[in-house]
Backbone bond lengths (Angstrom), bond angles and torsions (degrees), N, CA, C in turn:
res aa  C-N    CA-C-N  psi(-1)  N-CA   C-N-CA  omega(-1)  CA-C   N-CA-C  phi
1 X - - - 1.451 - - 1.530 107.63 -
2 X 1.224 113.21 124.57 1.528 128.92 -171.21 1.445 106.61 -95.53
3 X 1.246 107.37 -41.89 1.979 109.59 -166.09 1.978 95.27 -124.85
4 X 1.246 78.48 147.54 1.740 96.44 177.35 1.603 95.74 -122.90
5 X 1.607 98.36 175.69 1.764 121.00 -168.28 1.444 88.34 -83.44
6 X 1.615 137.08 -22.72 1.241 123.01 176.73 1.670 112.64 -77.84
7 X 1.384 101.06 -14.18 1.860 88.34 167.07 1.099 132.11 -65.36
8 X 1.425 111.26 -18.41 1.363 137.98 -163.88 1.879 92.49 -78.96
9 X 0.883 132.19 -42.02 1.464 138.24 -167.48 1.133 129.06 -88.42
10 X 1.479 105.08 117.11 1.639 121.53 -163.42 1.667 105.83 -52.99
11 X 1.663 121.05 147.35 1.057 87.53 173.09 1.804 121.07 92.96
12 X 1.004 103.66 -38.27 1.360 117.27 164.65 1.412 121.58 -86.27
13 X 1.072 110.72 99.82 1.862 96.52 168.49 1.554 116.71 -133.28
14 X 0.952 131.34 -177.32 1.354 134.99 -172.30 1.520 126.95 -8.50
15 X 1.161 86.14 -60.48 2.206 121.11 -172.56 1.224 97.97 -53.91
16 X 1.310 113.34 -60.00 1.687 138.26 -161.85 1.569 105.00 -75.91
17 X 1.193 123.43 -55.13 1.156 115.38 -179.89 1.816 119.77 -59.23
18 X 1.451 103.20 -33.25 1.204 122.13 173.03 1.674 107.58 -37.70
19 X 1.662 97.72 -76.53 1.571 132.55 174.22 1.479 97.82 -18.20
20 X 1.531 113.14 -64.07 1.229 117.73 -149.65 1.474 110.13 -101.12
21 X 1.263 127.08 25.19 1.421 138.91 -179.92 1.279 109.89 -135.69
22 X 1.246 118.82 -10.37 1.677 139.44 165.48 1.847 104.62 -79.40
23 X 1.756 86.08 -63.43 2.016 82.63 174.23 1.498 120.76 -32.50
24 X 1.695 97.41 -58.32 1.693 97.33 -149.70 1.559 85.30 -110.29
25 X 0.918 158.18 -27.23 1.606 136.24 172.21 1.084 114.97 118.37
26 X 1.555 126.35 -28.09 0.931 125.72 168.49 1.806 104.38 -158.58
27 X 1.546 84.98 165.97 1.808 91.48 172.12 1.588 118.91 -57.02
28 X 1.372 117.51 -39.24 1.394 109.42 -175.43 1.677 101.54 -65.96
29 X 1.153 137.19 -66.72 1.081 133.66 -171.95 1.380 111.04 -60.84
30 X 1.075 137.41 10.38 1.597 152.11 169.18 1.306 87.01 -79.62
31 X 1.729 119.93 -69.07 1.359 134.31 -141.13 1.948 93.31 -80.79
32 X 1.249 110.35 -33.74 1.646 68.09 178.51 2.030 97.39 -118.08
33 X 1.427 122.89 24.51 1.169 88.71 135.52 1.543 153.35 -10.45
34 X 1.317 125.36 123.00 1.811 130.52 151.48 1.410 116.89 -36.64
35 X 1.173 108.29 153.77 1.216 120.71 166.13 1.638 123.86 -59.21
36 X 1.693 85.77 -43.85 1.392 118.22 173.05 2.090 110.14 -59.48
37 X 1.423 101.63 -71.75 1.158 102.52 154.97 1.974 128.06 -16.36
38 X 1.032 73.11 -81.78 2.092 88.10 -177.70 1.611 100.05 -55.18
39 X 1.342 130.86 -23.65 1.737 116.30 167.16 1.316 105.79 -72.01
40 X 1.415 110.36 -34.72 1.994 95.17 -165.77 1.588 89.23 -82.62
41 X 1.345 122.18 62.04 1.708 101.07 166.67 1.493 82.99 -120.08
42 X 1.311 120.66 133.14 1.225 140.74 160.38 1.807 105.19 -38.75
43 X 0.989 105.99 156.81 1.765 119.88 -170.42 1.595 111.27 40.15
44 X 1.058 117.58 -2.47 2.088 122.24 170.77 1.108 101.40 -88.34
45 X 1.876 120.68 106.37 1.211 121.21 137.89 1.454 126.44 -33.65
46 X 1.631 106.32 145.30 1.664 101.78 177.28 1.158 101.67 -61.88
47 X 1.288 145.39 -68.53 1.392 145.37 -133.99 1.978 89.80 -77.24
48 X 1.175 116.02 -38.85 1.421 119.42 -177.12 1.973 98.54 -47.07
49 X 1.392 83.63 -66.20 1.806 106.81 -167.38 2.036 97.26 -50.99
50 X 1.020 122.17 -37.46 1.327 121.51 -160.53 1.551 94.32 -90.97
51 X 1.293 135.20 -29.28 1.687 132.95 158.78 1.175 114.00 -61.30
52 X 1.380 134.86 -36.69 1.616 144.30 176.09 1.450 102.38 -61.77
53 X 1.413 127.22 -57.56 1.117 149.81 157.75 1.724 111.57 -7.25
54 X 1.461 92.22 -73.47 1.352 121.42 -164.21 1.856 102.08 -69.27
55 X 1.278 93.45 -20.91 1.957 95.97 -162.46 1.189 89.92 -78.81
56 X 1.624 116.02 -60.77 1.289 119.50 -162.32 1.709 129.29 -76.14
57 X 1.215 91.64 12.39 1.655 105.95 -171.57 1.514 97.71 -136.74
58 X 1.275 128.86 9.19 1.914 129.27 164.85 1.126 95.08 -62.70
59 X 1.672 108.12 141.72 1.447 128.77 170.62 1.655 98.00 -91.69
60 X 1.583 121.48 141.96 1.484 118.65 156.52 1.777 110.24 100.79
């Protein structure tokens, strides 16, 4: 697997994705992360963390 659902996300690039796959350990627990959760990740802006939020939890 070459591309992940975090490529997909504005705002996301290398560093960040890093950050946030280091936090939680893996992608699934990325994916259903809090909102709350995804702010306490070190180098994730809130407003960043609360758009990630929003991507990965859209219905449709």
């Amino acid at each position: 697997m070459t591309r992940s659902l975090l490529d997909e996300l504005p705002g996301v690039g290398p560093v960040r994705k890093r950050a946030l796959l280091t936090h939680f350990g893996s992608p699934e627990r990325l994916v259903g992360a809090s909102r709350e959760e995804l702010e306490a990740v070190p180098g994730i802006p809130g407003k960043l963390a609360r758009e990630i939020h929003r991507q990965l939890h859209k219905i449709g």
